[in-house]
C-alpha positions in Angstrom: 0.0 0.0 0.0 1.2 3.7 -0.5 -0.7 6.5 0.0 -0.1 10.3 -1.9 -2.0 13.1 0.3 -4.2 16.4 -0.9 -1.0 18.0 0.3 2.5 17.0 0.1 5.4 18.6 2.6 8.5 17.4 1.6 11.5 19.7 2.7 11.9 22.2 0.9 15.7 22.0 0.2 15.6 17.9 -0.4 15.8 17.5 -4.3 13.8 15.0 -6.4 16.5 12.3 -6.0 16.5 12.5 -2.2 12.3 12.0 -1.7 12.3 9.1 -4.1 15.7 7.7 -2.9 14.0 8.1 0.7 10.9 6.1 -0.5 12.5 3.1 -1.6 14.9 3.0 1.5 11.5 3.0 3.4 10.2 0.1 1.9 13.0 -2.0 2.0 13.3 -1.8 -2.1 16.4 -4.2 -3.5 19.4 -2.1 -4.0 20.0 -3.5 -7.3 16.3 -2.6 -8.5 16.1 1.2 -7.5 18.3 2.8 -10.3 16.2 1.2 -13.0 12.5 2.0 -11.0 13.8 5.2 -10.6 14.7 6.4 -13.8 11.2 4.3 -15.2 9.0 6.3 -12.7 10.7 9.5 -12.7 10.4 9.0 -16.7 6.7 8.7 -16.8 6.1 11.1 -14.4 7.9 13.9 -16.6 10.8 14.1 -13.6 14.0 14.4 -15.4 16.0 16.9 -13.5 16.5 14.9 -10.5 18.7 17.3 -8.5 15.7 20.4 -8.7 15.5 21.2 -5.0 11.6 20.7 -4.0 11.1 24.1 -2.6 11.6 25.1 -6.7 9.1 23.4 -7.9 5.2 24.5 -8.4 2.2 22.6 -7.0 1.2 20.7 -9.8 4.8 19.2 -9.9 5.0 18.3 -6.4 1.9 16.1 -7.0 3.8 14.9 -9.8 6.4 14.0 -7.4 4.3 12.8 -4.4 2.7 10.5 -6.9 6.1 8.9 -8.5 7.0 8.9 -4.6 4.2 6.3 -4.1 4.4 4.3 -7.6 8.1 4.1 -7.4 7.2 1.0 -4.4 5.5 -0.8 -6.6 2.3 -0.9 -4.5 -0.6 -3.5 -5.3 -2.8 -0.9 -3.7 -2.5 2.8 -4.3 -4.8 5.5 -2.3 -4.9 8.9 -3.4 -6.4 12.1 -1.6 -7.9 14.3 -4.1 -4.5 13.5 -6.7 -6.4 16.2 -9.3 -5.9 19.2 -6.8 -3.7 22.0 -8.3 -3.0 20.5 -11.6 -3.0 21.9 -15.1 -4.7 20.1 -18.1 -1.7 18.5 -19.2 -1.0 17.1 -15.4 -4.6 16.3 -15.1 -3.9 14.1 -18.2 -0.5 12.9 -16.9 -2.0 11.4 -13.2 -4.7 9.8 -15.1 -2.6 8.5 -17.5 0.0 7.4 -14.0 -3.1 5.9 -12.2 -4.6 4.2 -15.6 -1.0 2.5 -16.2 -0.9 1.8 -12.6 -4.7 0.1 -12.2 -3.7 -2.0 -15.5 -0.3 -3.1 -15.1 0.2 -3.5 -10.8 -3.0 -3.2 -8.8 -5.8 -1.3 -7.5 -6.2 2.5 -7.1 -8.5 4.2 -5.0 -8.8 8.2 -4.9 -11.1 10.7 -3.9 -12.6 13.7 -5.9 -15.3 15.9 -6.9 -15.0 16.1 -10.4 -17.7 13.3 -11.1 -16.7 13.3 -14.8 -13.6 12.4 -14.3 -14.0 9.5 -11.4 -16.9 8.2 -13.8 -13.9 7.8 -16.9 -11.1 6.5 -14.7 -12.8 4.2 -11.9 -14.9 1.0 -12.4 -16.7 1.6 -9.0 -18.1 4.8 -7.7 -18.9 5.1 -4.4 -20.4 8.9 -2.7 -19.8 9.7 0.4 -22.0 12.2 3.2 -21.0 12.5 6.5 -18.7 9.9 6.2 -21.4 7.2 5.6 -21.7 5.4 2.2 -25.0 6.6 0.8 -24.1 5.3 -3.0 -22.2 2.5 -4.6 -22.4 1.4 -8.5 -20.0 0.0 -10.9 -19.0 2.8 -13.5 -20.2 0.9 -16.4 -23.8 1.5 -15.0 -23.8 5.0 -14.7 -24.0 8.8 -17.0 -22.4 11.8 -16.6 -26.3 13.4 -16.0 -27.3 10.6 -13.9 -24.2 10.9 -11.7 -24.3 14.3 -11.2 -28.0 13.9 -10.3 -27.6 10.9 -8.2 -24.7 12.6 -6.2 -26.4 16.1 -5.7 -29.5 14.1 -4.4 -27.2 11.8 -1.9 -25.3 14.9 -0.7 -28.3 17.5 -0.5 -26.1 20.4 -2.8 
């Protein structure tokens, strides 16, 4: 399991090579495995200048690097806290291509959001939460946008 929070607070001064480094110490990663997983993860996250300090980079790329942080274990389970918060379009379209690539090829993923439209194209189960009780549960492949949006502003009264 690894987990990537709304907000990330790595030091300021460690640099892209020291989080992920730090990661894979943490979970006991083979030595002779974490050149190659991190050059892979660091690729497809768009990371290549591995000594930029973290206090340099913006918002949307310290998601970037809070998510490589997690895939860079090799989790069968990630969990996300809203991982859409802060990005642009094109990391919008990088994370989902990171958790797509991530659901297909290693294990589960399971985020939060409110952007229905986007849970409804990258999940296979949605399940709404109110008040921290489950008031809706349905396989994607069941569901609209229109009846989503309708179904979820019912369960949650807005």
């Amino acid at each position: 399991l690894s987990s990537v929070a709304q907000i990330s607070d790595f030091p300021p001064e460690a640099t892209i090579r020291s989080v992920i480094e730090a990661s894979l110490e943490r979970a006991a990663a083979p030595s002779g495995e974490r050149a190659s997983r991190i050059a892979e993860t660091l690729g497809r996250a768009k990371l290549t200048d591995l000594e930029t300090p973290v206090g340099a980079l913006s918002g949307g790329w310290r998601k970037r690097l809070a998510i490589a942080e997690a895939l860079v274990q090799g989790p069968d389970i990630l969990l996300l806290d809203e991982p859409d918060t802060g990005l642009d379009q094109q990391g919008h379209d990088l994370i989902d291509s990171l958790l797509a690539e991530h659901t297909q090829q290693e294990g589960g993923t399971l985020f939060t959001t409110h952007q229905l439209e986007r849970a409804l194209r990258l999940a296979d189960r949605i399940v709404i939460l109110s008040a921290g009780r489950i008031v809706f549960e349905r396989e994607t492949a069941q569901l609209d946008s229109d009846t989503l949006r309708r179904i979820y502003q019912e369960a949650t009264n807005e």
